[in-house]
C-alpha positions as CSV (number, residue, x, y, z in Angstrom):
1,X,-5.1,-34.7,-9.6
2,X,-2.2,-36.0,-10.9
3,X,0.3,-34.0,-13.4
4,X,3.3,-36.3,-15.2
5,X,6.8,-34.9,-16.5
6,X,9.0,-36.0,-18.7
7,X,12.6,-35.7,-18.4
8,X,16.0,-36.7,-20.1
9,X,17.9,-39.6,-18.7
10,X,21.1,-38.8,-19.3
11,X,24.6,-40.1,-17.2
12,X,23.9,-36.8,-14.7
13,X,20.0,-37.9,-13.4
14,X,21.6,-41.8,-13.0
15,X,24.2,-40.3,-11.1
16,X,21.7,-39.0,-9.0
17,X,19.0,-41.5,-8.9
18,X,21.6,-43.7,-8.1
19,X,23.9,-41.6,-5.0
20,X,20.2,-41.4,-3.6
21,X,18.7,-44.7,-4.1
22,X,15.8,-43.4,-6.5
23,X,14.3,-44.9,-9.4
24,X,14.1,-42.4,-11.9
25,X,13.4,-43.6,-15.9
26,X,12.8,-40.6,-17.4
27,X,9.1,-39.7,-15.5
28,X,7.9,-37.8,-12.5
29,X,4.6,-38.1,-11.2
30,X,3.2,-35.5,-8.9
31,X,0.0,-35.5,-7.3
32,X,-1.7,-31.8,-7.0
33,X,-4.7,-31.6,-4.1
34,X,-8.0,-30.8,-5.9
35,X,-9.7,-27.3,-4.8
36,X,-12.8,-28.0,-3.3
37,X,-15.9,-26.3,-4.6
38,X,-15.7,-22.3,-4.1
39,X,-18.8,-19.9,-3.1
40,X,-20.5,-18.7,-5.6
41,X,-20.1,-15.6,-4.4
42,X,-17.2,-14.2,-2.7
43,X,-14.4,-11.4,-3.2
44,X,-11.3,-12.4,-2.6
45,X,-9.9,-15.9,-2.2
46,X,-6.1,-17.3,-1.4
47,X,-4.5,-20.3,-2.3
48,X,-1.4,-20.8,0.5
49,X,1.3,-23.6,0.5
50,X,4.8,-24.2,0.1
51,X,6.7,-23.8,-3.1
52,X,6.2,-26.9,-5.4
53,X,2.8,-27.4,-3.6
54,X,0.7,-26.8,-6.5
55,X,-1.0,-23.7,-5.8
56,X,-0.4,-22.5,-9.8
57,X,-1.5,-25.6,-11.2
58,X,-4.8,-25.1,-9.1
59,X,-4.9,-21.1,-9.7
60,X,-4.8,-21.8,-14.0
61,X,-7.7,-24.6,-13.2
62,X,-9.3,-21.1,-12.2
63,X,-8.5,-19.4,-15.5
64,X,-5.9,-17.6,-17.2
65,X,-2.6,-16.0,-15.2
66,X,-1.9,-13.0,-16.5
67,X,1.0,-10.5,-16.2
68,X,0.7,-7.0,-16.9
69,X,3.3,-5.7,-19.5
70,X,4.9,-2.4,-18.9
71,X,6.6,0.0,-21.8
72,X,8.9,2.9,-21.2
73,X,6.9,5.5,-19.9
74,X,5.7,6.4,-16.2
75,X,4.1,3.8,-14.4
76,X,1.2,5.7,-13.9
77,X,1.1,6.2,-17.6
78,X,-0.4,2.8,-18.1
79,X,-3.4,3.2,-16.4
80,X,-6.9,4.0,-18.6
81,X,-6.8,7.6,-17.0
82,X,-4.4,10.0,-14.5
83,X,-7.6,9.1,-12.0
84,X,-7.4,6.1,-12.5
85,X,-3.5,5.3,-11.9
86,X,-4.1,7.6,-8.3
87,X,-6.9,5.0,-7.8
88,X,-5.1,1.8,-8.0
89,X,-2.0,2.7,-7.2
90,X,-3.6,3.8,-3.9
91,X,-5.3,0.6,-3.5
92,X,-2.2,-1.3,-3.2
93,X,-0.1,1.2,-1.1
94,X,2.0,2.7,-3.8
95,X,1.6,6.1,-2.3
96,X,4.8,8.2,-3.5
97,X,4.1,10.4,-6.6
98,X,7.6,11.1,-7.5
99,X,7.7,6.8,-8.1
100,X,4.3,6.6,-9.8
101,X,6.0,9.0,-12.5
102,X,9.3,6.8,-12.9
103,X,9.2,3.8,-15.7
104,X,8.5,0.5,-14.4
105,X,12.4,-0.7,-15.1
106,X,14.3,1.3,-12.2
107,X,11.7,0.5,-9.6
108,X,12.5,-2.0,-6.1
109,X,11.2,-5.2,-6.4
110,X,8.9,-3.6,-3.6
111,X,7.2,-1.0,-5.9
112,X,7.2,-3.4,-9.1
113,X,5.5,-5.9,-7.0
114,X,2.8,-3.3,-6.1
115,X,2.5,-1.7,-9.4
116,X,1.7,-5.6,-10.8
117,X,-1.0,-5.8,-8.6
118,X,-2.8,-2.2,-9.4
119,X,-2.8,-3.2,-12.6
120,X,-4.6,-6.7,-11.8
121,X,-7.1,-4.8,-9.6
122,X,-10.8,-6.5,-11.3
123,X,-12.8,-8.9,-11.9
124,X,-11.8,-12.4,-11.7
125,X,-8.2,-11.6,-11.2
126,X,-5.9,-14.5,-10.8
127,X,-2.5,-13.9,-9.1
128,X,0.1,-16.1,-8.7
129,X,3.7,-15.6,-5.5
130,X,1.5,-12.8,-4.2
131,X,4.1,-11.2,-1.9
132,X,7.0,-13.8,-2.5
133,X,9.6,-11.1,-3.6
134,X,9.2,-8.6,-1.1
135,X,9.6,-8.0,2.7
136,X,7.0,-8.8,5.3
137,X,6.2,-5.2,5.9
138,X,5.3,-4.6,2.2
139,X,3.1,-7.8,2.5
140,X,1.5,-6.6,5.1
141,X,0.7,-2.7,4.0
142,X,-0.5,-4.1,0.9
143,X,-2.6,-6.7,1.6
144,X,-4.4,-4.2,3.6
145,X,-5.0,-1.6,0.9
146,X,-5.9,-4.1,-1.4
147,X,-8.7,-6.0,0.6
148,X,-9.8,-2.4,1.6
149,X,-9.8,-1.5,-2.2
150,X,-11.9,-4.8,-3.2
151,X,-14.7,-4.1,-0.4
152,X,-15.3,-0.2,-1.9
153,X,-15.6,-1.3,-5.5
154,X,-17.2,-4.5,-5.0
155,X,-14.8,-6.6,-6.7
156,X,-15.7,-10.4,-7.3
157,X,-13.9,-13.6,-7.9
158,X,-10.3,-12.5,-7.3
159,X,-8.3,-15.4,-6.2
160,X,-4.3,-14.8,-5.1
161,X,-1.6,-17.9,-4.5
162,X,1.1,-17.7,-1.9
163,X,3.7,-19.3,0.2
164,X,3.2,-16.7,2.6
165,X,0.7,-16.9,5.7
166,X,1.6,-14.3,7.7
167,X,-0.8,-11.9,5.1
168,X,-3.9,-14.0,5.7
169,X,-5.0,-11.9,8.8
170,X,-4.1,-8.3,6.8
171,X,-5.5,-9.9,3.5
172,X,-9.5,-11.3,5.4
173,X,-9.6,-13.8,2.5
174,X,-13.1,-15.3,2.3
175,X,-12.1,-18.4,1.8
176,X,-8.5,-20.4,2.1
177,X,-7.6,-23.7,0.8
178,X,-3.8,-24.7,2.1
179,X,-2.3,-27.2,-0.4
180,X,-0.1,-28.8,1.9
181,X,-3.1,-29.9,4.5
182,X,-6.0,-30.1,2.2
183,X,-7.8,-27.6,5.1
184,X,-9.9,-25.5,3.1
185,X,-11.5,-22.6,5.3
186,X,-14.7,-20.6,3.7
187,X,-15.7,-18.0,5.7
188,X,-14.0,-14.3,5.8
189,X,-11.3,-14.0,8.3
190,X,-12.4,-10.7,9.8
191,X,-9.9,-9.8,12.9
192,X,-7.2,-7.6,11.9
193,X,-4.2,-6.6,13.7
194,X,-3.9,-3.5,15.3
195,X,-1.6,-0.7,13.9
196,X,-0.6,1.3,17.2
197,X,2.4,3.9,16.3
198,X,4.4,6.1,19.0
199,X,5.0,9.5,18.4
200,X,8.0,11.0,19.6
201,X,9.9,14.8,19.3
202,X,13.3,15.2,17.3
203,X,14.8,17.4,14.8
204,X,14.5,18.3,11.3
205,X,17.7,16.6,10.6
206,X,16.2,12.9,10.4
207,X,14.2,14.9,7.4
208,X,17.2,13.5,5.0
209,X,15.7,10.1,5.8
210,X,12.4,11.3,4.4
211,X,12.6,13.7,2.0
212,X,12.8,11.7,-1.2
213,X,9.9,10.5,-0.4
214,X,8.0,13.6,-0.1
215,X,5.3,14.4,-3.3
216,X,6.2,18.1,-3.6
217,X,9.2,19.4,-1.7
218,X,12.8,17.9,-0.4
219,X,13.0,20.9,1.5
220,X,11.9,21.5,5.5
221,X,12.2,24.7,7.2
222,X,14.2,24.4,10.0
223,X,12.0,26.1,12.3
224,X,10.0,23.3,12.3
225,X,8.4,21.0,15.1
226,X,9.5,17.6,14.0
227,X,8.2,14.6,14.7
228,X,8.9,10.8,14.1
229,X,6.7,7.8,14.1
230,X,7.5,3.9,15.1
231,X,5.7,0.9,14.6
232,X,7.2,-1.2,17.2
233,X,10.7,-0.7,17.0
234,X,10.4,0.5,13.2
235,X,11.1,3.9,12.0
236,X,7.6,4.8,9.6
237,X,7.0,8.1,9.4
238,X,8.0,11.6,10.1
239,X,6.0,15.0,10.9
240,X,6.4,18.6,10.7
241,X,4.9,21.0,11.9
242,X,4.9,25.4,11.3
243,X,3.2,28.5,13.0
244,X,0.6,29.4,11.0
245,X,1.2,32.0,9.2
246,X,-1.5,34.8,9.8
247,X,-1.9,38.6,11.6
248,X,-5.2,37.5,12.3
249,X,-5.5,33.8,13.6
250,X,-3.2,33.4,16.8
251,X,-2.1,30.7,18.4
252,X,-2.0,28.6,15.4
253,X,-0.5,26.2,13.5
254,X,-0.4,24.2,10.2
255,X,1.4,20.9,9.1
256,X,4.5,21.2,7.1
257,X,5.7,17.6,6.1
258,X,4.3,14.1,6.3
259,X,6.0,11.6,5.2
260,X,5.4,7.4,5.5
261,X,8.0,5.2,4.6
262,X,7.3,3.0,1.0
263,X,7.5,0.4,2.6
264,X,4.6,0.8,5.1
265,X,2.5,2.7,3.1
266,X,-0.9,1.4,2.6
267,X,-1.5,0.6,6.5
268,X,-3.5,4.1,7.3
269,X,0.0,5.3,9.2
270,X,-0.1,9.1,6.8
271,X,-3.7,9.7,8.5
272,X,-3.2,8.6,12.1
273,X,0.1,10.4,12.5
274,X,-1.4,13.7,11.1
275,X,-4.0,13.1,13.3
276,X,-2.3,12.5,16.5
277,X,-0.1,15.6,16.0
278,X,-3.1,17.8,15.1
279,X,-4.8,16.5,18.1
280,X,-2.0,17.1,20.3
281,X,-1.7,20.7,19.3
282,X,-5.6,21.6,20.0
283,X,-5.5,20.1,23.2
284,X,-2.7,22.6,24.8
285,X,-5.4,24.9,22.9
286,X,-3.9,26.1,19.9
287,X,-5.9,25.6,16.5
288,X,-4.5,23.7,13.7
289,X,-4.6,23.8,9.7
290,X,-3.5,21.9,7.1
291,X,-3.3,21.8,3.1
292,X,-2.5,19.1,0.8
293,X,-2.2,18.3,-2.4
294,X,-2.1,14.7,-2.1
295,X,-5.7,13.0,-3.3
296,X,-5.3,10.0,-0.5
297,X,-4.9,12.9,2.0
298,X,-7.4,15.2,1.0
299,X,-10.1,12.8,0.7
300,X,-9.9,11.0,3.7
301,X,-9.9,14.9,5.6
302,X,-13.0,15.5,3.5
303,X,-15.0,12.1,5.3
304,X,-13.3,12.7,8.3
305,X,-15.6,14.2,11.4
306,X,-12.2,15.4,12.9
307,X,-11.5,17.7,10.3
308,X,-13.2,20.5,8.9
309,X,-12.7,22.3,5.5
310,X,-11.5,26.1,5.1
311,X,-13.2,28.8,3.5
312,X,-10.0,28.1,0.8
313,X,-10.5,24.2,0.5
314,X,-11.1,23.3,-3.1
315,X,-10.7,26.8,-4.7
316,X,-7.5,28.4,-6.6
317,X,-4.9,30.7,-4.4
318,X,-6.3,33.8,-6.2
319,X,-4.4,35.9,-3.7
320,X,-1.0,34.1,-4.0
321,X,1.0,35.9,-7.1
322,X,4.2,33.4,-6.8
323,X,3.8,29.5,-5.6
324,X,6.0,28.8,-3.0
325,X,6.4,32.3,-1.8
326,X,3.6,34.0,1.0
327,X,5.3,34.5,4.2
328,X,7.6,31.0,4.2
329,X,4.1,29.6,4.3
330,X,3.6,27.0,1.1
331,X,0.3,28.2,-1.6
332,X,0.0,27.0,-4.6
333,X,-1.9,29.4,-7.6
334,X,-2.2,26.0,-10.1
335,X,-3.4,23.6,-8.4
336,X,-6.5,23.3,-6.2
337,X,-5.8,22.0,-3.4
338,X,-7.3,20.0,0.0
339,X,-7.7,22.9,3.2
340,X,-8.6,22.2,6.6
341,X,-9.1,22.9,10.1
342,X,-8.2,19.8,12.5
343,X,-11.4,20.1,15.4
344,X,-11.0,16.7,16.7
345,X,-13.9,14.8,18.6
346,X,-17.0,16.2,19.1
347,X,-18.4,16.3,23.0
């Protein structure tokens, strides 16, 4: 395929043409690879290649590119439904509520870039610089999410471009065509990386790193186990944990904060970390609780085999008169709530 611009020739491209020995009269011919034939069926496809390569002249041979438009309101506002908006905005590892209710204008490039993509989240999406304006982590978290997100729903047909291919083993594209050497792969990628995080012990004062990030409370109490996560040598995620407050359950204890960074959300990290700290507790034989409010939270402790709920999981706080007040211990009487009992592996 070959794609022809015209140009000006004025005294500045003669100037050039000439200091660099290049005929130029006005016309540049480039010659764009043609994408092979795709599967009729399949998922999710990428288009990778260096900038100027092509890859959105071959993405609008697909179809139409288009660009979500965002007004004043929250983010999460633009979404057919509140469910909806969680949804999506989960998909794509956008997992901080206080963001989701911001307006799409004081967001990172980060959170735009991931509130773009929920909203492209169907059929026959076509996405061009997936992941160009935002770190490698965020490409990373996200491509995750989203081809966890496309296998759920059965989504069809969606086809992202990039310059990046450092996503392809987070993304398991089932099918790749690089523009720069005509390879074209078909076939899913299916080997992931492994996440691993370390857990170690510190104090509630690395909380102030954390705590805008929280969905309910910038507050910890300072009688808290803390706990901080690393990928590698990154900071991720913090944990805290309380005695749980009861005259009848001893030995006992609940979570208190989890927190991921934005930046590595979408990559399982919330889970895992909550997991590993429950875990750690039961085996010195303690028990362990824990209520959330947070959907992605919740529902994965409602599939999970680790966790089991509480006679109060789902149901209002009848018994809590104030919110925020019963024994330092955090209830809500508005909101129903996810509440469980961490029991770990069964022998």
């Amino acid at each position: 395929m070959k794609l022809t611009c015209k140009a000006s020739h004025d005294e500045y491209t003669a100037k050039l043409a000439e200091a660099f020995d290049f005929e130029f009269d006005g016309e540049i011919t480039t010659e764009v690879p043609d994408l092979p034939d795709l599967p009729e069926d399949f998922s999710l496809g990428l288009i990778v290649g260096p900038s100027g390569g092509g890859k959105t002249t071959l993405l609008r041979a697909l179809g139409e590119i288009k660009s979500p438009e965002w007004g004043q309101g929250s983010v999460a506002s633009h979404f057919d439904t509140p469910q909806d908006a969680i949804d999506k905005f989960g998909a794509v590892g956008f997992n901080s509520i206080p963001q989701m209710c911001l307006p799409y204008g004081v967001l990172s490039n980060g959170e735009k870039f991931r509130c773009d993509l929920a909203r492209n989240l169907k059929d026959g999406s076509l996405i061009d610089e997936y992941t160009s304006v935002v770190n490698r982590d965020v490409a990373k978290s996200a491509s995750r999410a989203l081809r966890k997100y496309i296998d759920n729903n059965g989504l069809k047909r969606i086809v992202l471009a990039s310059c990046h291919d450092d996503i392809v083993e987070w993304l398991q594209p089932d099918w790749i065509f690089n523009v720069l050497t005509r390879e074209f792969h078909s076939g899913r990628y299916l080997q992931r990386p492994e996440v691993s995080i370390d857990i170690y012990k510190t104090d509630w004062k690395l909380w102030d790193t954390f705590k805008k990030f929280h969905y309910l409370d910038a507050k910890i109490n300072k009688a808290a186990h803390c706990y901080a996560a690393f990928w590698g040598e990154r900071l991720v995620g913090f944990g805290a944990v309380l005695r749980y407050p009861s005259g009848t359950v001893k030995n006992a204890w609940r979570g208190h904060r989890t927190v991921i960074l934005p930046d590595f959300q979408g990559l399982g990290l919330g889970t895992r970390l909550s997991d590993a700290i429950a875990l750690s507790y039961v085996e010195k034989g303690c028990r362990y609780f824990s209520r959330t409010a947070h959907p992605r939270m919740g529902e994965y402790r409602e599939k999970s085999s680790l966790w089991k709920p509480t006679s109060k999981n789902r149901k209002l706080r009848k018994d809590i008169k104030h919110k925020n007040v019963y024994n330092n211990h955090y209830a809500d009487n508005k909101r129903i709530c996810w509440s469980h009992e961490y029991i770990g592996e069964k022998i």
